[in-house]
C-alpha positions as CSV (number, residue, x, y, z in Angstrom):
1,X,114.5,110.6,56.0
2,X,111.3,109.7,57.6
3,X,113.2,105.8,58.8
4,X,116.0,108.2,60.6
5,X,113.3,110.3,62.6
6,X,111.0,107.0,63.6
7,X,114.7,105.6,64.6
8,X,115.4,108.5,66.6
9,X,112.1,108.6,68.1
10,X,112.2,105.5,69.1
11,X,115.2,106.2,70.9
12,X,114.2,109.2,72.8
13,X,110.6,106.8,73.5
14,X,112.9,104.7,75.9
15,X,114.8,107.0,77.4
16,X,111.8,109.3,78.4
17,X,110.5,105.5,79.1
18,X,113.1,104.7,81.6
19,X,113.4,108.3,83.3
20,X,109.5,107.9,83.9
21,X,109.9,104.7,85.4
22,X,112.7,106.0,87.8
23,X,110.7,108.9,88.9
24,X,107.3,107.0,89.2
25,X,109.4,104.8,91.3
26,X,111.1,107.5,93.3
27,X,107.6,109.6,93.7
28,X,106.1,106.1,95.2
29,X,108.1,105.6,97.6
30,X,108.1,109.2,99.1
31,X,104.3,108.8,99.4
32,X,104.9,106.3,101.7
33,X,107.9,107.9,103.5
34,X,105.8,110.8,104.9
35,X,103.2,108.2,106.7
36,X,106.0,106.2,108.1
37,X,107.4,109.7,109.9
38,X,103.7,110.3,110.8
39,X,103.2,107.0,112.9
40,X,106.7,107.6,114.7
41,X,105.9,111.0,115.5
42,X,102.2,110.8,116.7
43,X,101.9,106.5,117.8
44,X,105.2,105.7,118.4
45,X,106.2,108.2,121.4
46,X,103.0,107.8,123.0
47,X,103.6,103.8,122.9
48,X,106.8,104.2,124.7
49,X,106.0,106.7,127.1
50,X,103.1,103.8,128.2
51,X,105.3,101.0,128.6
52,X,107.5,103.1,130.3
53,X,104.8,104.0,132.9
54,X,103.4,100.2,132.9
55,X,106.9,99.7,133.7
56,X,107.3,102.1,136.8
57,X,103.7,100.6,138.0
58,X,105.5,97.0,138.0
59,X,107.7,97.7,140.4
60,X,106.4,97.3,144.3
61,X,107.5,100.7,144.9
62,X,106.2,102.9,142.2
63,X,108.6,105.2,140.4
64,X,107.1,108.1,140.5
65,X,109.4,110.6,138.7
66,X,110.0,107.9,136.1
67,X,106.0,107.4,135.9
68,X,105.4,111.0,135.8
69,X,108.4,111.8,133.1
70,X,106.4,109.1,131.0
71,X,102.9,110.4,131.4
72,X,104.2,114.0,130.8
73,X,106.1,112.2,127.2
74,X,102.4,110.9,126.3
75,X,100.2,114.2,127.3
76,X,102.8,116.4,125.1
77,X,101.7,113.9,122.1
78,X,98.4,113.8,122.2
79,X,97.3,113.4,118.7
80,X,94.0,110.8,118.6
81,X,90.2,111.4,119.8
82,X,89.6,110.4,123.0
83,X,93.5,110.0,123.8
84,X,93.5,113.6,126.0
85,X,90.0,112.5,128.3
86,X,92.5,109.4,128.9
87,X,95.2,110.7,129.9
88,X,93.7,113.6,132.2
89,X,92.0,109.5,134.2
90,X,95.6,108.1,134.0
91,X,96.8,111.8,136.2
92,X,94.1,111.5,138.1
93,X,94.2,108.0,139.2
94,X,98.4,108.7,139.5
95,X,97.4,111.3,142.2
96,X,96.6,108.5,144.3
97,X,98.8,105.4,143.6
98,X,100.9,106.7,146.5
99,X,97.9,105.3,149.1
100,X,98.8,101.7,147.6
101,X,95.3,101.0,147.1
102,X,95.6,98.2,144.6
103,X,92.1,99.0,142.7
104,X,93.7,102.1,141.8
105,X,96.8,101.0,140.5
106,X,94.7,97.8,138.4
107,X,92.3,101.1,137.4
108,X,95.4,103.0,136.2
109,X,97.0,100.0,134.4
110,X,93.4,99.5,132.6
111,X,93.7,103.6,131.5
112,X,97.4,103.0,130.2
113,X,96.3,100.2,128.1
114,X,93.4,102.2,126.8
115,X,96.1,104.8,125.7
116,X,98.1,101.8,124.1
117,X,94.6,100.8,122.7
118,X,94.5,104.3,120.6
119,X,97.8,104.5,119.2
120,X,97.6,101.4,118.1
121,X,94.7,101.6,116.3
122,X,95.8,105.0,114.5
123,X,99.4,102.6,113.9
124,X,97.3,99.8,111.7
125,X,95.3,103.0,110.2
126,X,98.2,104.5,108.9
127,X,100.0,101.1,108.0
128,X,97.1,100.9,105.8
129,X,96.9,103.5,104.4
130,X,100.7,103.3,103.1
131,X,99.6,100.2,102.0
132,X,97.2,101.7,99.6
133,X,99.8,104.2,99.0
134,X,102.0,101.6,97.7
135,X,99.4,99.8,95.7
136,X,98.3,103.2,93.7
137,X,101.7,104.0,93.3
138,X,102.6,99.8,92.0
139,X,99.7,100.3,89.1
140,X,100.5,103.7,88.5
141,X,103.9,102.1,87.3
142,X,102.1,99.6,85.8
143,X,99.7,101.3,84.1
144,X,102.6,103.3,82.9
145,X,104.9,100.7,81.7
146,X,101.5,99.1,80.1
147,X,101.5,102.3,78.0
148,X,104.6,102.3,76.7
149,X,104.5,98.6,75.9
150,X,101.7,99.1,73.6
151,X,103.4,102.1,72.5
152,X,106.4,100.2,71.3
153,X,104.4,97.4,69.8
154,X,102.9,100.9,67.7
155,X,106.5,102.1,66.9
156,X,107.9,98.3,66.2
157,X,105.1,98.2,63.2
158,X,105.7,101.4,62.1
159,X,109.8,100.4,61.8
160,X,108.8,97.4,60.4
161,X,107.2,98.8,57.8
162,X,108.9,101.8,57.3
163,X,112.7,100.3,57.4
164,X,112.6,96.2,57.5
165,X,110.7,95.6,55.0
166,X,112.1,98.0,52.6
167,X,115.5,96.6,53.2
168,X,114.2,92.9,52.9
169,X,112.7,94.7,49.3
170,X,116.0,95.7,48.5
171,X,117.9,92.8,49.6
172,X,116.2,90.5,47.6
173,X,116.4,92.5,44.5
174,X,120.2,92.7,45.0
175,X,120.2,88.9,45.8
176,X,118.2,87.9,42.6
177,X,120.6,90.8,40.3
178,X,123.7,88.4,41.6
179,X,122.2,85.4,40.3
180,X,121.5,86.8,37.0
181,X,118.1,88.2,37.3
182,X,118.4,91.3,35.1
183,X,114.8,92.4,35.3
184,X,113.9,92.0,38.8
185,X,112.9,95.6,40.4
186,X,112.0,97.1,43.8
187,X,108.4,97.1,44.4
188,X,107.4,100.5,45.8
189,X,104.3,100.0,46.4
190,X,102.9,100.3,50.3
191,X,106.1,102.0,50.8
192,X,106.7,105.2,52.7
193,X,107.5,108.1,50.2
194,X,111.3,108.4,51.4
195,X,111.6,104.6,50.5
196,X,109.7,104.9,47.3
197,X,112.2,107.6,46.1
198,X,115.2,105.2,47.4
199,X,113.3,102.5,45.5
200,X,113.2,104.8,42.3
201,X,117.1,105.6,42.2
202,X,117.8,101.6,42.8
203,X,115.8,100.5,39.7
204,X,116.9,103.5,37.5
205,X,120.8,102.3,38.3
206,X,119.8,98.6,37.6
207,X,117.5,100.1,34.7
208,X,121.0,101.9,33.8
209,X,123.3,98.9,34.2
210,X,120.9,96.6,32.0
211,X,121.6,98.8,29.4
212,X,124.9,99.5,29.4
213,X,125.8,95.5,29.3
């Protein structure tokens, strides 16, 4: 019967529904996973290895394998413009912090910072960018879930038509035969073809019964 498909569709609508909804979630959140691994692998190394070497410079006698271990850490991960020229100054200017010339060491501090300056920048990029990540991904859900919605207002109609009110129809027609209506039939019309044969079989067995009293 056409009622038993459009009841079974609407079934399988919101399960497909609910499996999109978990994958659209699932897929969102691994666009964002993938910039998240990207600032730890290309900002956050080269932040630590310059606070590591701000922290070596701190101390009245430098540190110099410590410093050196550092700057090596941030030259390995060079991944931003202008971050290699940078860090080529900050060995440079290391060559000499040994002299304890204290223009030196403020004009190395200045470079480190500078480094800090560039990671940082590429840091807020990327959080941004997720950010816009997760905002095409949240109306991609919604734009989804908006689809289905109307959808289902589509599919409620439809079963409204094509099963409630039919069995309202029929209900009433078996409520006004109890009371003694003899002659009361179901009203086909406007009804879908599987309910207008249902409708046919109802009034020929009242038809039947009126007769046979």
């Amino acid at each position: 019967m056409q009622s038993g498909k459009l009841i079974s569709i609407g079934v399988w609508m919101m399960i497909v529904f609910n499996l999109l909804l978990s994958f659209g979630a699932v897929w969102s959140l691994q666009r964002i996973d993938p910039e998240i691994q990207r600032i730890y692998q290309r900002n956050v190394v080269s932040l630590d290895a310059c606070e590591k070497m701000l922290l070596a410079l701190a101390e009245p006698a430098v540190d110099q394998q410590k410093f050196l271990n550092a700057l090596q850490a941030a030259e390995n991960n060079i991944t931003e413009a202008g971050e290699r020229e940078t860090v080529l100054q900050i060995k440079t200017l290391a060559d000499r912090i040994n002299s304890g010339a204290t223009r030196d060491r403020s004009l190395l501090t200045k470079e480190i910072i500078k480094l800090t300056n560039f990671n940082k920048r590429a840091i807020i990029e990327s959080a941004l960018q997720a950010q816009k990540m997760r905002r095409a991904g949240a109306w991609g859900l919604v734009f989804m879930t908006s689809f289905f919605f109307a959808l289902a207002l589509y599919f409620k109609r439809r079963l409204h038509r094509s099963l409630l009110m039919p069995l309202e129809e029929i209900s009433a027609v078996m409520e006004s035969r109890l009371q003694g209506d003899k002659f009361r039939r179901c009203n086909p019309a406007q009804m879908p073809p599987d309910m207008k044969k249902l409708f046919a079989s109802i009034n020929k067995l009242l038809d039947d019964l009126r007769k046979n009293q």
